[in-house]
N, CA, C and O atoms as CSV, one atom per row, in Angstrom:
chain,resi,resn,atom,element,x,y,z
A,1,UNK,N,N,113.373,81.724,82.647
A,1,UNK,CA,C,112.391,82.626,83.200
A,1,UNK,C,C,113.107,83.843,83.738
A,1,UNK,O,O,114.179,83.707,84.328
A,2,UNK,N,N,112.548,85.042,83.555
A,2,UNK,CA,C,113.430,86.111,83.790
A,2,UNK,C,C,112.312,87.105,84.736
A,2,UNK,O,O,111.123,87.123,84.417
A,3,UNK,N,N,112.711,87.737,85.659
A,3,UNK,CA,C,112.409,88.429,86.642
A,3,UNK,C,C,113.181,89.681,86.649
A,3,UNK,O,O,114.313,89.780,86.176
A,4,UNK,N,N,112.285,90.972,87.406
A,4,UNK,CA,C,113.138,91.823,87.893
A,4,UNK,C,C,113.223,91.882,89.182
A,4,UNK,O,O,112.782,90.941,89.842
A,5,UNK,N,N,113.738,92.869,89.739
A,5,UNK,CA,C,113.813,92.842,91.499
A,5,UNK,C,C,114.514,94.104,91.731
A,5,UNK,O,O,115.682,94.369,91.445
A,6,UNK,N,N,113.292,95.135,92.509
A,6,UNK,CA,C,113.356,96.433,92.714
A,6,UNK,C,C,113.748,95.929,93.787
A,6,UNK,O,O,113.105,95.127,94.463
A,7,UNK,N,N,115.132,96.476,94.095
A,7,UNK,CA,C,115.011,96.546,96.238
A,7,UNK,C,C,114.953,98.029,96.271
A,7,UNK,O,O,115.229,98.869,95.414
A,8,UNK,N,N,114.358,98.164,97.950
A,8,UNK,CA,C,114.085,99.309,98.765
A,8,UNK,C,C,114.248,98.936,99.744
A,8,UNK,O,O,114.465,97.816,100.207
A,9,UNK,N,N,114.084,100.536,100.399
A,9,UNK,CA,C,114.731,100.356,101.972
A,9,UNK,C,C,114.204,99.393,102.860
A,9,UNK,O,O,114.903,98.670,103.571
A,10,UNK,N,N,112.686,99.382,102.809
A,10,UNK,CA,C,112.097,98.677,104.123
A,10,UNK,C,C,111.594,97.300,103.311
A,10,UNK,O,O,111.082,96.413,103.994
A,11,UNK,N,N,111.753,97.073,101.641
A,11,UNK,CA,C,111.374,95.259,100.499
A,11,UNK,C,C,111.502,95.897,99.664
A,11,UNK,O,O,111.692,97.098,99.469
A,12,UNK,N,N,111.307,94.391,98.695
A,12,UNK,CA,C,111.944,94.540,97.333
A,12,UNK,C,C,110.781,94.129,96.963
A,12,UNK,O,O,110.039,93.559,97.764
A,13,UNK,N,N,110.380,94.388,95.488
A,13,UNK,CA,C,109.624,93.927,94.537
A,13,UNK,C,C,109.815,92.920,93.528
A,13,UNK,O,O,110.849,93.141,92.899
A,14,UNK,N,N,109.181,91.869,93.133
A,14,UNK,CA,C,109.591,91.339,92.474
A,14,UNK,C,C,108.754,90.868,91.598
A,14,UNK,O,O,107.803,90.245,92.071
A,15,UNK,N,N,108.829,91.001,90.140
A,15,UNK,CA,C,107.756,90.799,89.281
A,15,UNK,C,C,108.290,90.302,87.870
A,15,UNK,O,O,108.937,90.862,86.985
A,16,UNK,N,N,107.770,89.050,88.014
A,16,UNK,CA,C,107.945,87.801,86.689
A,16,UNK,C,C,107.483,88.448,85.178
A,16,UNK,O,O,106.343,88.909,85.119
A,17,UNK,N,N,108.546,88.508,83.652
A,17,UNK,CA,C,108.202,88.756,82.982
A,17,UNK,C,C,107.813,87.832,82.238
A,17,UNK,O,O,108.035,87.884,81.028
A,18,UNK,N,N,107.048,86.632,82.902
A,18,UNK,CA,C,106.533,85.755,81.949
A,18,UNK,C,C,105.443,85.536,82.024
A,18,UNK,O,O,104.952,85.738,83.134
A,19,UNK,N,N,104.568,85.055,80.984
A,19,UNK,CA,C,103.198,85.710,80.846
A,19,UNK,C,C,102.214,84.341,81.683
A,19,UNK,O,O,101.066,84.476,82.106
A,20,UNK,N,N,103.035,83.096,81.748
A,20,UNK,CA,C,102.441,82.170,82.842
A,20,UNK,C,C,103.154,81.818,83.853
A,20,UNK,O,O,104.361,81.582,83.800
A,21,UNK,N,N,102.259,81.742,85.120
A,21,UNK,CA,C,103.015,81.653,86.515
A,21,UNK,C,C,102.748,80.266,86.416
A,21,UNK,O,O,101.602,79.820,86.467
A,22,UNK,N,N,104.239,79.236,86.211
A,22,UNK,CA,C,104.100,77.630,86.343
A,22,UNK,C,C,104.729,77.406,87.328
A,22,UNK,O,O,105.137,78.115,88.248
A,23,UNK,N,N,104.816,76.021,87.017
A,23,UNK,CA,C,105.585,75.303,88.231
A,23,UNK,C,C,107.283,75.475,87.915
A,23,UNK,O,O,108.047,75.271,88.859
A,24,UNK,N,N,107.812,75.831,86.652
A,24,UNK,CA,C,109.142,76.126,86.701
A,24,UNK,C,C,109.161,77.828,87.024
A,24,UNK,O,O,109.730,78.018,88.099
A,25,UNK,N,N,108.881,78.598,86.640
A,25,UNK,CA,C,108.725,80.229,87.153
A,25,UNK,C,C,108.625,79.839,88.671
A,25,UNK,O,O,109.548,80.099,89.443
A,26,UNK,N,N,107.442,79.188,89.086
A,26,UNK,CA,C,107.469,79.396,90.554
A,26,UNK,C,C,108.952,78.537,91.512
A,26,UNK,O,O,109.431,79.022,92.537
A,27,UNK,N,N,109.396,77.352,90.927
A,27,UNK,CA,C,110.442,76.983,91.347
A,27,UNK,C,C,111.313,78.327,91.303
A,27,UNK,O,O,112.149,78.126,92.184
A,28,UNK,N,N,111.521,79.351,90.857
A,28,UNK,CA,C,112.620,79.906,90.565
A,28,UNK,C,C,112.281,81.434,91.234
A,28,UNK,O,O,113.021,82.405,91.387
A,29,UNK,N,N,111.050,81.259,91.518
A,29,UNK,CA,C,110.775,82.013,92.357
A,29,UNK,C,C,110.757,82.298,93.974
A,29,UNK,O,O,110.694,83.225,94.781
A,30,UNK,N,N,110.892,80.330,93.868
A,30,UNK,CA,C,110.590,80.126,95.410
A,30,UNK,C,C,112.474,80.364,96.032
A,30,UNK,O,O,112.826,80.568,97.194
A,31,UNK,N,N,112.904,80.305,95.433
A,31,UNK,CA,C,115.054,80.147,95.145
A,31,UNK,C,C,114.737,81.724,95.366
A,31,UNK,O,O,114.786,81.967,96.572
A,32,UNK,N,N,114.405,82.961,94.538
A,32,UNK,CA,C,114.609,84.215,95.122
A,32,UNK,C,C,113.754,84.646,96.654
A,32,UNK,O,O,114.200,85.177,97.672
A,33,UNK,N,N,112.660,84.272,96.388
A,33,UNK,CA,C,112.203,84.683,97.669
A,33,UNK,C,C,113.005,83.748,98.832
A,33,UNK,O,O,112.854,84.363,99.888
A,34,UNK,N,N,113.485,83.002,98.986
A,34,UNK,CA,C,114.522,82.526,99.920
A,34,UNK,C,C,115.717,82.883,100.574
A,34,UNK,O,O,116.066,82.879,101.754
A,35,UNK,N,N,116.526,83.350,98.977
A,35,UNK,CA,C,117.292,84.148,99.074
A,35,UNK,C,C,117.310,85.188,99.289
A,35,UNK,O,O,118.399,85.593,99.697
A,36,UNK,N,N,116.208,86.205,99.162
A,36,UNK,CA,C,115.807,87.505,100.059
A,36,UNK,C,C,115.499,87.720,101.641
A,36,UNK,O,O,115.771,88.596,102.462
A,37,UNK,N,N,114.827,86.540,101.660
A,37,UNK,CA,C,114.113,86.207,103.350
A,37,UNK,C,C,115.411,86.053,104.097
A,37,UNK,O,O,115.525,86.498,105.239
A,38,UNK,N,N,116.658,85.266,103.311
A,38,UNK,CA,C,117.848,84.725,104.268
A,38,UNK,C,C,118.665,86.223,104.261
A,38,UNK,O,O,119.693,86.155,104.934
A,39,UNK,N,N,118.552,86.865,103.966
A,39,UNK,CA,C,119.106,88.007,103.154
A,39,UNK,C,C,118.682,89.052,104.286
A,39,UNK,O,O,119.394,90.027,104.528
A,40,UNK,N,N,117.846,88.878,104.763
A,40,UNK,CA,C,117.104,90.078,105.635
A,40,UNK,C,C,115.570,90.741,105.512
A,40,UNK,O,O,114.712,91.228,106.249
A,41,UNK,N,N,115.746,90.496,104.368
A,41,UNK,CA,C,114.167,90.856,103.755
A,41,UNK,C,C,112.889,90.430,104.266
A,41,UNK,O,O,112.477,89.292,104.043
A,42,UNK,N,N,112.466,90.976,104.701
A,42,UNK,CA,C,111.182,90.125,105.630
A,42,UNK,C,C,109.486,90.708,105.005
A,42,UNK,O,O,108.385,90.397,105.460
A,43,UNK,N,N,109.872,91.821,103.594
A,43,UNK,CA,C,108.967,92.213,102.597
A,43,UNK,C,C,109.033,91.993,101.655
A,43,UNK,O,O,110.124,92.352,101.212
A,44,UNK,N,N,108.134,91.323,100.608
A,44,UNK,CA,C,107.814,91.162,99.542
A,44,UNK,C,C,106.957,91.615,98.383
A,44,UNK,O,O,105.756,91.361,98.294
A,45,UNK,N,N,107.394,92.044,97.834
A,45,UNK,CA,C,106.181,92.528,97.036
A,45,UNK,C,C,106.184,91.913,95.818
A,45,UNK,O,O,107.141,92.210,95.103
A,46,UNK,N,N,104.934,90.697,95.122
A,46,UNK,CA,C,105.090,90.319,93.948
A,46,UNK,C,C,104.065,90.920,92.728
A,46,UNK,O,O,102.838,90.881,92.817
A,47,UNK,N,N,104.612,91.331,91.881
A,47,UNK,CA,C,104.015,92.254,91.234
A,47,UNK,C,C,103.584,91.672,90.067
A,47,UNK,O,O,104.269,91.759,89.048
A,48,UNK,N,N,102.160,90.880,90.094
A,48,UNK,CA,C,102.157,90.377,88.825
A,48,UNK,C,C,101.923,90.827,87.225
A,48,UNK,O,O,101.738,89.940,86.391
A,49,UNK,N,N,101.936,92.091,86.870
A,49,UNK,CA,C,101.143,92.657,86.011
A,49,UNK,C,C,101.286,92.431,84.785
A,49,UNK,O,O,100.508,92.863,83.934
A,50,UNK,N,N,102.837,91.350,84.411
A,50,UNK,CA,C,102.856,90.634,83.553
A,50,UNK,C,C,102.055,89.231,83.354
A,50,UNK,O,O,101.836,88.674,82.279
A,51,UNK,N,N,101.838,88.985,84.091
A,51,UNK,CA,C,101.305,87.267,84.168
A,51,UNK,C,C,99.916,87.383,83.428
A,51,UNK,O,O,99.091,88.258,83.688
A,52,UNK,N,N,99.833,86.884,82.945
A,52,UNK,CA,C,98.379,86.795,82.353
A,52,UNK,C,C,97.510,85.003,82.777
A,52,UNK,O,O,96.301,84.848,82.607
A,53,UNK,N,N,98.239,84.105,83.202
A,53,UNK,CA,C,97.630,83.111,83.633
A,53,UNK,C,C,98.489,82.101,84.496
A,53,UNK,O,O,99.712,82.026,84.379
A,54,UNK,N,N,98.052,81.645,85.014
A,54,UNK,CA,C,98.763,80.528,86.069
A,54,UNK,C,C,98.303,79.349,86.606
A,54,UNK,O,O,97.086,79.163,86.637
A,55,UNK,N,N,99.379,78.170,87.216
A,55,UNK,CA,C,98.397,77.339,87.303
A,55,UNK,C,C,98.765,77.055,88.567
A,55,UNK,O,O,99.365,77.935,89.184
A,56,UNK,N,N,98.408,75.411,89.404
A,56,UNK,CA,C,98.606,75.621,90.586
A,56,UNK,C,C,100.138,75.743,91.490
A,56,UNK,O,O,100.383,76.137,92.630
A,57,UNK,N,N,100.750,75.361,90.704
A,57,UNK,CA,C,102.089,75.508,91.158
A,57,UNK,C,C,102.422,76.920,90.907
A,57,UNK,O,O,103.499,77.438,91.200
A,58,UNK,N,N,101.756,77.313,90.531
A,58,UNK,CA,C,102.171,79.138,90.222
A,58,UNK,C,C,101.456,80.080,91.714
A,58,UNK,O,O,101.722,81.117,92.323
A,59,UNK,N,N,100.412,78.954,91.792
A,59,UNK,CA,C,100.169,80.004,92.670
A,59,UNK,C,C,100.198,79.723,94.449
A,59,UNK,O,O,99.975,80.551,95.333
A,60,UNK,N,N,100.623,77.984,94.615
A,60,UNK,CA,C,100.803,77.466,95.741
A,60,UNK,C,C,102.508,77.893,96.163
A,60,UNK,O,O,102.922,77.650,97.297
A,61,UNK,N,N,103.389,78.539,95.121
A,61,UNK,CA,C,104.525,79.088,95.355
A,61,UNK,C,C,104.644,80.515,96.397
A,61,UNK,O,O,105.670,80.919,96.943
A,62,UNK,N,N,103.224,81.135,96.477
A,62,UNK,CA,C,103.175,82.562,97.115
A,62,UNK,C,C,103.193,81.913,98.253
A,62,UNK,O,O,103.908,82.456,99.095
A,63,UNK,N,N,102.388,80.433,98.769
A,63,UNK,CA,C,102.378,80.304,100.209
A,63,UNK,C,C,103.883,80.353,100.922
A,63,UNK,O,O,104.063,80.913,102.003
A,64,UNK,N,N,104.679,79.853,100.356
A,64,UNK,CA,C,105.597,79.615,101.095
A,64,UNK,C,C,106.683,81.014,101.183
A,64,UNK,O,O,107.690,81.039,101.890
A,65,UNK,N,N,106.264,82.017,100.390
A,65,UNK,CA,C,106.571,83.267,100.237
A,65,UNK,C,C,106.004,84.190,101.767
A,65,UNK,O,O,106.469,85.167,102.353
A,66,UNK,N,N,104.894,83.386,101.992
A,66,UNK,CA,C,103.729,84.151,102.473
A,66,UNK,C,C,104.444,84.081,104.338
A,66,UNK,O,O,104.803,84.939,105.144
A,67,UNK,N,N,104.373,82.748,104.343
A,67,UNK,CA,C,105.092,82.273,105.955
A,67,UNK,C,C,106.519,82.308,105.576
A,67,UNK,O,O,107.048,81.742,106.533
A,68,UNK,N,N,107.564,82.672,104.660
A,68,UNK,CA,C,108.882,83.133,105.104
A,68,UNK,C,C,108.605,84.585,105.600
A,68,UNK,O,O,109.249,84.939,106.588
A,69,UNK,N,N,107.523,85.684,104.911
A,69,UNK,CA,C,107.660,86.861,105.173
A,69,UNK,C,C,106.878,87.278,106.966
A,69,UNK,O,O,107.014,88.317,107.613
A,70,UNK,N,N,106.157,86.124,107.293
A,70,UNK,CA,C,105.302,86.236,108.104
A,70,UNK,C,C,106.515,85.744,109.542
A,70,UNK,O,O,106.652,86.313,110.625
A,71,UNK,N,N,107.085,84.770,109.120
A,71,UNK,CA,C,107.970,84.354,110.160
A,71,UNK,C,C,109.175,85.694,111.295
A,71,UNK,O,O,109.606,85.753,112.447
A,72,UNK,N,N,109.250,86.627,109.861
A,72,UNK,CA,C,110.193,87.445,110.546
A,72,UNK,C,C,109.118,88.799,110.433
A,72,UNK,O,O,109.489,89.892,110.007
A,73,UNK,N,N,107.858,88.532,110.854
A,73,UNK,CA,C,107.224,90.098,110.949
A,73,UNK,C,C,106.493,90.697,110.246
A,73,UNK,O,O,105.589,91.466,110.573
A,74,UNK,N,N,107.200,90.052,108.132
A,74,UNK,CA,C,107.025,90.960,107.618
A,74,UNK,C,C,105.623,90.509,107.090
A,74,UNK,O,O,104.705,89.887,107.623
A,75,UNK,N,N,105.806,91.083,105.774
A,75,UNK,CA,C,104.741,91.065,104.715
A,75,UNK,C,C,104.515,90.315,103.241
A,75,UNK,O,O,104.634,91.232,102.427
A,76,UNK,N,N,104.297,89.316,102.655
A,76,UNK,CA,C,103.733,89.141,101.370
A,76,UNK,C,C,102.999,89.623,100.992
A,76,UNK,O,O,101.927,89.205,101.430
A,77,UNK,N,N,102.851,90.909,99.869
A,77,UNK,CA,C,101.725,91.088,99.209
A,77,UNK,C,C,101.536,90.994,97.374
A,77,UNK,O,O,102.241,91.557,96.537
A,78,UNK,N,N,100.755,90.402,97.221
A,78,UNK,CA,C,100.495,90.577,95.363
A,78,UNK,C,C,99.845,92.188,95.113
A,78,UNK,O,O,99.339,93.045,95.837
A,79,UNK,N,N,100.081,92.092,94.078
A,79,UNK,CA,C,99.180,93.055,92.996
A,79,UNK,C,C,99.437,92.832,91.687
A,79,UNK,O,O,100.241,92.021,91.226
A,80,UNK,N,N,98.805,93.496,91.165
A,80,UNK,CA,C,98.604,93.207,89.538
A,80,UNK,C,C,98.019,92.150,89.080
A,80,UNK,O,O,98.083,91.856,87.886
A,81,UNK,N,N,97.454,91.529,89.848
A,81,UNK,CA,C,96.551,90.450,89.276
A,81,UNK,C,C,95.246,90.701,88.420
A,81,UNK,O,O,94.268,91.345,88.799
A,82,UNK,N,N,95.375,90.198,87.433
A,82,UNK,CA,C,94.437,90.213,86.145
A,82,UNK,C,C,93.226,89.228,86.565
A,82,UNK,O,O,93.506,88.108,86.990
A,83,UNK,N,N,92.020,89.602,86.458
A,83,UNK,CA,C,90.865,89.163,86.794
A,83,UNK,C,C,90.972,87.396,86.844
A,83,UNK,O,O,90.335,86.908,87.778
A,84,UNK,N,N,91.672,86.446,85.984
A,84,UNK,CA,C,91.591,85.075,85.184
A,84,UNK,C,C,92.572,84.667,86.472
A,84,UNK,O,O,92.354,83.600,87.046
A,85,UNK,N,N,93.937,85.765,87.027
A,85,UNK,CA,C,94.659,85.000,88.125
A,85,UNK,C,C,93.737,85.042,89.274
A,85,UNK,O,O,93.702,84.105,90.072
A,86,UNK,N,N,92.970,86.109,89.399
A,86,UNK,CA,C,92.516,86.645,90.740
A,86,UNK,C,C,91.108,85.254,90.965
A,86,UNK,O,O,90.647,84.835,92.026
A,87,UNK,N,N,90.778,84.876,89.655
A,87,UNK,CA,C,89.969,83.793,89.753
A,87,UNK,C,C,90.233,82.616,90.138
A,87,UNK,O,O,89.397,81.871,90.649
A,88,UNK,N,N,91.893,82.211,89.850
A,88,UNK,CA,C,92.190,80.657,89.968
A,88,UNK,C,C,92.942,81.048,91.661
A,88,UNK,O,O,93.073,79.975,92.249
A,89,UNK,N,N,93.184,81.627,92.091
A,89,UNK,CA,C,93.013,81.861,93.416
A,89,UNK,C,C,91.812,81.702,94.097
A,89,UNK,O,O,91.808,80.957,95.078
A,90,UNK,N,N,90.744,82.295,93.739
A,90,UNK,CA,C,89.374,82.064,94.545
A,90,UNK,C,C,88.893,81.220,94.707
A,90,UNK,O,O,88.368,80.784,95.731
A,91,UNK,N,N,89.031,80.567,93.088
A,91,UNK,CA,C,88.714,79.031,92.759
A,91,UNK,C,C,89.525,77.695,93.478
A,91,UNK,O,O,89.176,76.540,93.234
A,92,UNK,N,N,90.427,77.961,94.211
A,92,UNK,CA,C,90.910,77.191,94.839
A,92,UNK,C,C,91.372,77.488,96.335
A,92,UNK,O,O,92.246,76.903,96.976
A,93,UNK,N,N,90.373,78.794,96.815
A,93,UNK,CA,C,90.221,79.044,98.112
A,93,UNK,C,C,91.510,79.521,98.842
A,93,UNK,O,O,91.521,79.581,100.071
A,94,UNK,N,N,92.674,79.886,98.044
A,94,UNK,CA,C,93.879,80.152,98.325
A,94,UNK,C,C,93.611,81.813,98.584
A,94,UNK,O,O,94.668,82.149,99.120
A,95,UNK,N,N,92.902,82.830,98.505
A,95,UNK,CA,C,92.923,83.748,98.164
A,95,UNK,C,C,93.524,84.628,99.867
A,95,UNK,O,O,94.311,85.533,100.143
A,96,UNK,N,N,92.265,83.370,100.927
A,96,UNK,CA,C,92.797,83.905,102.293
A,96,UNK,C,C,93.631,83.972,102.455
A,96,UNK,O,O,93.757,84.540,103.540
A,97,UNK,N,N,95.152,83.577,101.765
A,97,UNK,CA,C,96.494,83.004,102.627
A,97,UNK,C,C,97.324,84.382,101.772
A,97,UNK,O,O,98.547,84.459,101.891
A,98,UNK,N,N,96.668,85.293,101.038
A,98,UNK,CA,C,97.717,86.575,100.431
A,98,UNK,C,C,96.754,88.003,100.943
A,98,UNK,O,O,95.671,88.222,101.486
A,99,UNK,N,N,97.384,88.421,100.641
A,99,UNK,CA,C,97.379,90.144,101.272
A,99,UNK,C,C,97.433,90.391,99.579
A,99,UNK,O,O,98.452,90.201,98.913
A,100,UNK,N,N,96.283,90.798,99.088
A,100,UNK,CA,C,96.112,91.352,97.486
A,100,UNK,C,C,95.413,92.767,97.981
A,100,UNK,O,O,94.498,93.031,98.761
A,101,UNK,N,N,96.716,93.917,96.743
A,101,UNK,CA,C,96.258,95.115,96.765
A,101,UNK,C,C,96.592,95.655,95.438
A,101,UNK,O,O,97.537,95.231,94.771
A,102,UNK,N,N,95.685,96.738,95.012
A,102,UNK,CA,C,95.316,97.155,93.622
A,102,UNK,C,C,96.973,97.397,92.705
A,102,UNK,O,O,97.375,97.183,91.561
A,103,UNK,N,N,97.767,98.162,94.460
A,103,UNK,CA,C,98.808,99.025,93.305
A,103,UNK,C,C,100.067,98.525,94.218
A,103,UNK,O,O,100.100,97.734,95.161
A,104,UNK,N,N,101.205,99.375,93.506
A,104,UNK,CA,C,102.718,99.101,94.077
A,104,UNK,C,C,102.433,99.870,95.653
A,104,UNK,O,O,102.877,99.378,96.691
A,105,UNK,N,N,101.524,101.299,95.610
A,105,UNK,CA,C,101.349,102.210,96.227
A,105,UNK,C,C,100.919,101.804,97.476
A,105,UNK,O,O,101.334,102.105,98.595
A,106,UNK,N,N,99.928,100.995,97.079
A,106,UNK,CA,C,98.889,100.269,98.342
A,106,UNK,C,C,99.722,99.512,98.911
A,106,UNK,O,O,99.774,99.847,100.094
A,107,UNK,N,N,100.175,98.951,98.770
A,107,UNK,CA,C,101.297,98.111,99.056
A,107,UNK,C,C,102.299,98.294,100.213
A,107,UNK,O,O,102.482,97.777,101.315
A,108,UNK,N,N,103.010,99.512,99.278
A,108,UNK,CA,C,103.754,100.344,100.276
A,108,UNK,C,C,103.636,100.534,101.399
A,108,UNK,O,O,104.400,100.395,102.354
A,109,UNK,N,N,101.875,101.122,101.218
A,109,UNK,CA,C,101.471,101.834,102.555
A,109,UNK,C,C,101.217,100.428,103.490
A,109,UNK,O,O,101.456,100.226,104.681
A,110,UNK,N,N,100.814,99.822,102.769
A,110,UNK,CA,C,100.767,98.073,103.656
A,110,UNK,C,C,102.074,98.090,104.585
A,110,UNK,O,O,101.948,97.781,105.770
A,111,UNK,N,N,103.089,98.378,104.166
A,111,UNK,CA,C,104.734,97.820,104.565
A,111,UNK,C,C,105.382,98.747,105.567
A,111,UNK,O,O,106.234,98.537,106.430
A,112,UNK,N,N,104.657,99.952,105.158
A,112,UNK,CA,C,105.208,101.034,105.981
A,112,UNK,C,C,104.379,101.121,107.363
A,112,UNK,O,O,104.891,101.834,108.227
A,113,UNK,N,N,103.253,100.532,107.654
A,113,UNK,CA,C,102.145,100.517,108.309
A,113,UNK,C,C,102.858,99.793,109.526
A,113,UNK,O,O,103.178,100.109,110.672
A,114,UNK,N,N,102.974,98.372,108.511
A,114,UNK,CA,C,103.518,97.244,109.493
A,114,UNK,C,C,105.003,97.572,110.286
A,114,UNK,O,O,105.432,97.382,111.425
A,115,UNK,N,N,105.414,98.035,109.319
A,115,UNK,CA,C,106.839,98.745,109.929
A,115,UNK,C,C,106.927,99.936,111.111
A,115,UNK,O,O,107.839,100.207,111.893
A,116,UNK,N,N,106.021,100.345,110.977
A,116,UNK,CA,C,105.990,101.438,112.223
A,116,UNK,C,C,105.671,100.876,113.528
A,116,UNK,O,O,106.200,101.222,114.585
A,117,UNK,N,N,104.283,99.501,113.309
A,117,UNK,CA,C,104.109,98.921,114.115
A,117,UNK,C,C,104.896,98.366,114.584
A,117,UNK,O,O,105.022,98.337,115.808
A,118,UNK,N,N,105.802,97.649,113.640
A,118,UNK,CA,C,106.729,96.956,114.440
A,118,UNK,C,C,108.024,97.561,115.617
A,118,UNK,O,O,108.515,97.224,116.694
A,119,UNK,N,N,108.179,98.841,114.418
A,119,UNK,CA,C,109.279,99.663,115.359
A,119,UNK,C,C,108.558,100.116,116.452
A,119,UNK,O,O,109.350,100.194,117.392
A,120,UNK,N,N,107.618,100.400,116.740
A,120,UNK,CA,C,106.707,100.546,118.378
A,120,UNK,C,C,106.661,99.717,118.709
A,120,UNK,O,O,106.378,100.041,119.862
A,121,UNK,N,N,106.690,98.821,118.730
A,121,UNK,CA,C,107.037,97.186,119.558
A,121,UNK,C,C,108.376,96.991,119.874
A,121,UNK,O,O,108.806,96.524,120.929
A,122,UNK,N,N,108.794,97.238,119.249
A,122,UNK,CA,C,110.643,97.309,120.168
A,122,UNK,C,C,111.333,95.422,119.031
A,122,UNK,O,O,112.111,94.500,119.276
A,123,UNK,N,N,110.538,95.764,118.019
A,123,UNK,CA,C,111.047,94.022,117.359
A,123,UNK,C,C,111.849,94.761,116.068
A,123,UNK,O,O,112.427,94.075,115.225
């Protein structure tokens, strides 16, 4: 399974070029987002716009994405979800536990938001 991984200043992006999010993609996903979180990274951005379908291990892998990024402040967010992922999320009531936004852009502004907040908090 092959991935890329944009880093930036305040997260990195990371978006699977395989066209199903399984339980081996997400194993190997859950190994980078770990290694980012231990890393410093406390933003995520998973960019699905390759995925065209997934199943539950594809998509019970964001939780634990979700509370590493939440633990230190930051942020998990998806995008690019294709109507069929955005369904097997709903369909299994998981949808509350992600921060889903249209673009890389939205996103951003998600990260930069939280980040200001945070730097006015003194954390």
């Amino acid at each position: 399974m092959k991935f890329t991984v944009d880093k930036h200043d305040r997260y990195v992006v990371i978006q699977p070029l395989s066209p199903v999010l399984d339980g081996d993609v997400a194993n190997k996903l859950k190994a980078e987002f770990m290694m980012r979180n231990t890393s410093g990274q406390r933003n995520i951005v998973l960019d699905l716009s390759n995925v065209e379908d997934a199943d539950e291990n594809g998509i019970r892998m964001g939780i634990l994405a979700n509370r590493l990024c939440e633990a230190h402040g930051g942020l998990f967010i998806l995008t690019g979800l294709n109507d069929k992922v955005l369904g097997l999320l709903e369909l299994s009531n998981l949808q509350q536990f992600f921060t889903i936004v249209k673009s890389l852009e939205n996103a951003e502004d998600l990260i930069f938001g939280n980040e200001i907040r945070l730097d006015l908090r003194g954390k």
